[in-house]
C-alpha positions as a Markdown table, in Angstrom:
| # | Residue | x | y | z |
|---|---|---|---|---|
| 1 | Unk | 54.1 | -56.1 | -91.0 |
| 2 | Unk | 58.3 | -56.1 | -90.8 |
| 3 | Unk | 60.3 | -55.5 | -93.9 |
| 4 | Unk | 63.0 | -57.2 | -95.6 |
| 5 | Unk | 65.0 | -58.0 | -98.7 |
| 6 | Unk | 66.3 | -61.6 | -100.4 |
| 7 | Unk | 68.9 | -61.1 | -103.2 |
| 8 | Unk | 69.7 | -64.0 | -105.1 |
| 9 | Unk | 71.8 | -63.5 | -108.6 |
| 10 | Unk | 69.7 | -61.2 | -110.8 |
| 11 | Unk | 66.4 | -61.8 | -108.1 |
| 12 | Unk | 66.0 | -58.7 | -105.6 |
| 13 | Unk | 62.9 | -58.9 | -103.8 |
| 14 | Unk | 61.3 | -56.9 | -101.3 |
| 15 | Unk | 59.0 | -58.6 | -98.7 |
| 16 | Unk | 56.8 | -57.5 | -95.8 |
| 17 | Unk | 55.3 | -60.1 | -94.2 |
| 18 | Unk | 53.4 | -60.8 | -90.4 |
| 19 | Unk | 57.2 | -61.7 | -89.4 |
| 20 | Unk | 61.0 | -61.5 | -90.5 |
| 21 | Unk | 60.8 | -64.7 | -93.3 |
| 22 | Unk | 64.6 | -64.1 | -95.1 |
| 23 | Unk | 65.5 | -67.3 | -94.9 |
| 24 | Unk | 62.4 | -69.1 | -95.4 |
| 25 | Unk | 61.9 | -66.5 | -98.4 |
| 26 | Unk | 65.5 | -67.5 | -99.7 |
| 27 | Unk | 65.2 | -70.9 | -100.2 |
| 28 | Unk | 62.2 | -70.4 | -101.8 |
| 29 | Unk | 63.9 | -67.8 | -104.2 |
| 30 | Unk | 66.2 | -71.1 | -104.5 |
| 31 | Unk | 64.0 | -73.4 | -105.4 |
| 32 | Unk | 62.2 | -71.9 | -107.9 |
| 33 | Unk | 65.7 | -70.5 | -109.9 |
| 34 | Unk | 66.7 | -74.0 | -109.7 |
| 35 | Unk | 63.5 | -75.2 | -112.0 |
| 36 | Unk | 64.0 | -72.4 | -114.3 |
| 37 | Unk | 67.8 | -72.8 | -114.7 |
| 38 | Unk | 67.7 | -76.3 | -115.1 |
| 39 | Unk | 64.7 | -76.1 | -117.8 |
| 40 | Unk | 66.8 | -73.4 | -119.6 |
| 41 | Unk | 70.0 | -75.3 | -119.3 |
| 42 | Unk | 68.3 | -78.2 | -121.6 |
| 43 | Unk | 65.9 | -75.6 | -123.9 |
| 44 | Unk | 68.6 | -72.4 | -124.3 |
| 45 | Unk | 66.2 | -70.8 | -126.6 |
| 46 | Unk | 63.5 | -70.4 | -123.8 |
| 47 | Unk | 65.7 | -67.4 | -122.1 |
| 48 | Unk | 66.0 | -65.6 | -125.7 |
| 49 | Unk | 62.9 | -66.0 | -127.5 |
| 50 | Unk | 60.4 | -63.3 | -128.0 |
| 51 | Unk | 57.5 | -65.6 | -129.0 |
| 52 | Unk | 55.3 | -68.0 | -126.8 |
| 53 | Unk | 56.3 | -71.3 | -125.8 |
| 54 | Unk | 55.1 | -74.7 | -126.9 |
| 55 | Unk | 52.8 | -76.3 | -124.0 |
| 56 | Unk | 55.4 | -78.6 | -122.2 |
| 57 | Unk | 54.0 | -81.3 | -119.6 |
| 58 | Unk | 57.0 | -82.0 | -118.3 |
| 59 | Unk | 58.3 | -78.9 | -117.3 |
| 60 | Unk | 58.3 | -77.8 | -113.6 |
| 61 | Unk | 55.1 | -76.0 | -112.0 |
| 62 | Unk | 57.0 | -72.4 | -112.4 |
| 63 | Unk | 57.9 | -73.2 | -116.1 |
| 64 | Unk | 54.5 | -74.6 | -117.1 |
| 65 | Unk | 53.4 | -71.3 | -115.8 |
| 66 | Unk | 55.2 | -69.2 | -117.4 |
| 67 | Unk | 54.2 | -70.6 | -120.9 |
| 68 | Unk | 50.8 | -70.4 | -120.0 |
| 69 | Unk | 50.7 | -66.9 | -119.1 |
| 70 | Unk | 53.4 | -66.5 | -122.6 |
| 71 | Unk | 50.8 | -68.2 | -124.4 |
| 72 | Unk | 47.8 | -65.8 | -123.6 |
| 73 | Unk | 50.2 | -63.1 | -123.6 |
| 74 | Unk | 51.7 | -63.7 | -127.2 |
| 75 | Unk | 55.5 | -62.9 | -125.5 |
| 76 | Unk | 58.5 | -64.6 | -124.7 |
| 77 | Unk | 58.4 | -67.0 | -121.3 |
| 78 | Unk | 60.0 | -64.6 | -119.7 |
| 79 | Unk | 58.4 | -61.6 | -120.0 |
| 80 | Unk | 56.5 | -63.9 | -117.4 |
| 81 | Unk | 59.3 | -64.6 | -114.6 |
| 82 | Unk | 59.8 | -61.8 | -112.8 |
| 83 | Unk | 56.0 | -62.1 | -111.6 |
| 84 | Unk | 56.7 | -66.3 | -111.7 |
| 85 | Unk | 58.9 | -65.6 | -109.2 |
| 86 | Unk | 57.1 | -62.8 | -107.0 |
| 87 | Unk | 53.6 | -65.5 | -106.7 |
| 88 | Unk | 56.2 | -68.8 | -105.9 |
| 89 | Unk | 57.9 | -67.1 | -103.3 |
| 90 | Unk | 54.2 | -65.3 | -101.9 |
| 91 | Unk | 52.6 | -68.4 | -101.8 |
| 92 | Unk | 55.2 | -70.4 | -100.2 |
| 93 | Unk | 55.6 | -68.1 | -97.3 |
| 94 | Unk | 51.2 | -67.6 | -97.1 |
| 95 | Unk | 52.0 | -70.9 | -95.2 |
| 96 | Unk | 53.5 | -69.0 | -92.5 |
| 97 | Unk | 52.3 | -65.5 | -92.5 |
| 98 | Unk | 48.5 | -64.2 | -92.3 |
| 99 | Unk | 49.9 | -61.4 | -94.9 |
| 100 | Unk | 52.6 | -61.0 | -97.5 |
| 101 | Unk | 53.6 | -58.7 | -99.8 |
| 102 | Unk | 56.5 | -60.0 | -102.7 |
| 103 | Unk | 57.7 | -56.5 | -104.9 |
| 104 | Unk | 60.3 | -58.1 | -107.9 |
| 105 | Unk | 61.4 | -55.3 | -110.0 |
| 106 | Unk | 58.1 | -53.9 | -110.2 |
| 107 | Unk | 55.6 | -57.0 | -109.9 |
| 108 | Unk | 53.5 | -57.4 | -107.1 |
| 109 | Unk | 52.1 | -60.7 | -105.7 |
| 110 | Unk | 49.9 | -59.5 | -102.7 |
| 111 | Unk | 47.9 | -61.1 | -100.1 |
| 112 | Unk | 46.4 | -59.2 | -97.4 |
| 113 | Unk | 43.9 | -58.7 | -94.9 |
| 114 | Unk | 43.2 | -55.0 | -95.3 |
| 115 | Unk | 42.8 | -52.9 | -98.0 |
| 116 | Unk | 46.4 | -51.4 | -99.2 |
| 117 | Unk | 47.2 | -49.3 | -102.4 |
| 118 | Unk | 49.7 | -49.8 | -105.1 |
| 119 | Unk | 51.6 | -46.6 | -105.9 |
| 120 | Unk | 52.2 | -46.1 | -110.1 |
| 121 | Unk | 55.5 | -45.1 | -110.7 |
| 122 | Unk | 55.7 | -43.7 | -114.6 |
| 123 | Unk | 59.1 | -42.5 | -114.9 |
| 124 | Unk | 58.9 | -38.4 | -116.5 |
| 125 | Unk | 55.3 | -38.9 | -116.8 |
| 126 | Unk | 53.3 | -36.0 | -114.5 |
| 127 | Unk | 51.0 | -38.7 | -113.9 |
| 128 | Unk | 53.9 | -40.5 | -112.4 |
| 129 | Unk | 53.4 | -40.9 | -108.5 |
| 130 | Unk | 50.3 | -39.1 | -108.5 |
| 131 | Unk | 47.7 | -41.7 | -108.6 |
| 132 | Unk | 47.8 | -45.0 | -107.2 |
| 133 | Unk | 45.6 | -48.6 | -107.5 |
| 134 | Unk | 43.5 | -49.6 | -103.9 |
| 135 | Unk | 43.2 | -53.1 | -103.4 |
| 136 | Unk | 40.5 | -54.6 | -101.1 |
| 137 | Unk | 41.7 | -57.6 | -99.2 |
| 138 | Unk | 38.9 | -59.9 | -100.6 |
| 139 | Unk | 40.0 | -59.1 | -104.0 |
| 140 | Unk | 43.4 | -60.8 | -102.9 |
| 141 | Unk | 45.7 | -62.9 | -103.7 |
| 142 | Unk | 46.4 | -60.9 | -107.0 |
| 143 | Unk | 49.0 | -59.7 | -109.2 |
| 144 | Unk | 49.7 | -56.3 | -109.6 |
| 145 | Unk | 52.4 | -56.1 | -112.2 |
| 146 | Unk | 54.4 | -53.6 | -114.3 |
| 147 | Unk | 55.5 | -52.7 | -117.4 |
| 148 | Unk | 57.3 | -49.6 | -118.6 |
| 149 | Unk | 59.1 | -48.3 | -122.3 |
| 150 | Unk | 61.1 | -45.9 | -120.5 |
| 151 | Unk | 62.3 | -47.3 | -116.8 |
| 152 | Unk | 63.8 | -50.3 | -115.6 |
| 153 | Unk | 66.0 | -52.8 | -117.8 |
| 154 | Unk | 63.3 | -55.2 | -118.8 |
| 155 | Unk | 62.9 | -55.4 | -122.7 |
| 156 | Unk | 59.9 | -53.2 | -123.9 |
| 157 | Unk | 59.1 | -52.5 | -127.2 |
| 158 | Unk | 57.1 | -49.7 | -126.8 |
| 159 | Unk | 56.9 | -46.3 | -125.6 |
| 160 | Unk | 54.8 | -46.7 | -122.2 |
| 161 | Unk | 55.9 | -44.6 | -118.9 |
| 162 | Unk | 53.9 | -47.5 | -117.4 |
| 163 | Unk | 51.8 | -50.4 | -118.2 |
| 164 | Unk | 50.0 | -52.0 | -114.6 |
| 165 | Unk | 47.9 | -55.1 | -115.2 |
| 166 | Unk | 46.0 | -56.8 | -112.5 |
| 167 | Unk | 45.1 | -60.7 | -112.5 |
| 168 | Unk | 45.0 | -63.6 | -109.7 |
| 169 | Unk | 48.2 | -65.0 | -111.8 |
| 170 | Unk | 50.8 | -63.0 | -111.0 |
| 171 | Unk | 52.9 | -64.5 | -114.2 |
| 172 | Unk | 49.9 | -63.6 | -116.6 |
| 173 | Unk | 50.0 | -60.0 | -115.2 |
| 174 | Unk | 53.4 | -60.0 | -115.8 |
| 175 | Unk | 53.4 | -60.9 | -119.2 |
| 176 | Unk | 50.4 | -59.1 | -119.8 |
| 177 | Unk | 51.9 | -55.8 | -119.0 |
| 178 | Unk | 54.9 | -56.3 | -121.4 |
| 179 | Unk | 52.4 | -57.3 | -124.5 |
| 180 | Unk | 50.5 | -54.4 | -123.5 |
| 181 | Unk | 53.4 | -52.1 | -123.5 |
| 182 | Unk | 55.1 | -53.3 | -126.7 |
| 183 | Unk | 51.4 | -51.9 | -128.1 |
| 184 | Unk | 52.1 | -48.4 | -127.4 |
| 185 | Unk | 54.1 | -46.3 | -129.8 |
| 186 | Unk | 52.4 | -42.9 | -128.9 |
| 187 | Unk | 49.6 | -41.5 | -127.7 |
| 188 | Unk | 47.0 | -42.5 | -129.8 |
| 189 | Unk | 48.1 | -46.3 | -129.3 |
| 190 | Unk | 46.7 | -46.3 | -125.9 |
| 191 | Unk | 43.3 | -47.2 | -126.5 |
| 192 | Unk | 44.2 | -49.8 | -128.6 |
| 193 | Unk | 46.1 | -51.4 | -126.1 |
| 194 | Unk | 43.9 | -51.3 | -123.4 |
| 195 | Unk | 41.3 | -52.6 | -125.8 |
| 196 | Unk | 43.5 | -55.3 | -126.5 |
| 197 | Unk | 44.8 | -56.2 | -122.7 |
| 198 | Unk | 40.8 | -55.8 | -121.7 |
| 199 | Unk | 40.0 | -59.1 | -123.4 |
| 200 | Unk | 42.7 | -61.3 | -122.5 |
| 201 | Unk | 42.0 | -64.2 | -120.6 |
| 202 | Unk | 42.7 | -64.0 | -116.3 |
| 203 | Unk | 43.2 | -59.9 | -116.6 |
| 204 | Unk | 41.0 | -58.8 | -114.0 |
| 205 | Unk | 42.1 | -54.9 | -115.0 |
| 206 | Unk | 44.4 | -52.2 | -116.0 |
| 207 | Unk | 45.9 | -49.2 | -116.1 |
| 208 | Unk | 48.2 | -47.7 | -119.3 |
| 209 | Unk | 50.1 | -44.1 | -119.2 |
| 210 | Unk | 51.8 | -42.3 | -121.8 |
| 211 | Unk | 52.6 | -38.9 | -121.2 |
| 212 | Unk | 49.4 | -36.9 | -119.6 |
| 213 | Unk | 46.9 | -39.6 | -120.6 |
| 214 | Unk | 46.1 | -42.4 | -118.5 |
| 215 | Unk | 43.3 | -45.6 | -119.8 |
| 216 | Unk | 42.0 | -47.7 | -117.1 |
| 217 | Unk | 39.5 | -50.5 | -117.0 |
| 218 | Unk | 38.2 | -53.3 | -114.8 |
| 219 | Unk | 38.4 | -53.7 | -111.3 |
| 220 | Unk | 40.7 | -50.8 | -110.7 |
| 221 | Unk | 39.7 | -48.3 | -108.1 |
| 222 | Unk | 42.0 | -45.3 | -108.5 |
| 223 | Unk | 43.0 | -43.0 | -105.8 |
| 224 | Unk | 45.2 | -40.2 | -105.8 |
| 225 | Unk | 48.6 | -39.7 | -103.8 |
């Protein structure tokens, strides 16, 4: 697999795919900004609000994802577009590469022939880089998407080093990871947000860390680094 990165506006993505895709991976990037902008340009309050959206028919495929996974989530549509994005843009170019790999700030839309493993990155946490997430190819195409309290410029409400959440929508483990997230002020509210991500709808597993203490559930096979 070759390596390369499309930056649109505020999208930077990094791809590895069978071959070099950047322009076939740009207009994608395009095309899917396009439906987003242009629903936000006639519902403003669908970039700012911090509560789920009403089910809209009309809206384009990307959108209509978003909501859904907002919905299930209890968050804002777009807690859910960074992920949105990654699975538009890995599924377009699965029509011309065997495998690809989409990275968007931290969400992962993977599809793969072979088994690969997802590095956690959990900012001052001494977890952080130590342990990683193996995916088996027949467990793909999947999300793998994070969430973090203290990293990155996404809103979080919470105090996680890192939330990961796996599901075969890459916008509902998007989404996921930031409701999940928002649930932990401390220590002692990781159990209750694991308990809580555990019985969402589509979320296939996860793994939460604060501090030293890590909760993990589902089909996660942990490995160390």
């Amino acid at each position: 697999m070759v390596s390369f990165q499309v930056r649109v506006k505020q999208t930077d993505l990094w791809i590895s795919a069978t071959s070099v895709l950047e322009k076939e991976a740009r207009d994608l990037v395009l095309e899917c900004r396009h439906s987003i902008e242009a629903y936000i340009s006639s519902h403003p309050e669908f970039s700012t609000t911090l509560s789920p959206w009403p089910e809209d028919p009309w809206a384009p495929d990307i959108v209509r994802k978003m909501i859904q996974a907002s919905r299930l989530a209890g968050t804002g549509p777009m807690a859910a577009v960074a992920g949105a994005v990654a699975s538009f843009v890995g599924e377009g170019l699965s029509k011309k590469t065997e495998e690809v790999i989409v990275e968007n700030g931290g969400d992962v839309y993977l599809k793969t022939v072979r088994s690969v493993t997802v590095a956690l990155y959990a900012g001052d946490s001494p977890l952080s880089g130590k342990v990683g997430i193996r995916v088996s190819a027949d467990r793909t195409p999947l999300g793998v998407c994070s969430s973090s309290g203290k990293v990155g410029h996404s809103l979080s409400l919470g105090w996680s080093d890192a939330a990961c959440l796996l599901s075969r929508s890459t916008a509902l483990a998007d989404a996921v990871a930031t409701a999940a997230g928002n649930r932990i002020r401390g220590p002692s509210g990781l159990e209750r947000a694991a308990e809580w991500a555990r019985a969402v709808e589509g979320i296939t597993g996860g793994v939460l860390i604060t501090g030293k203490k890590l909760a993990s559930w589902g089909e996660v096979e942990l490995v160390p680094l």
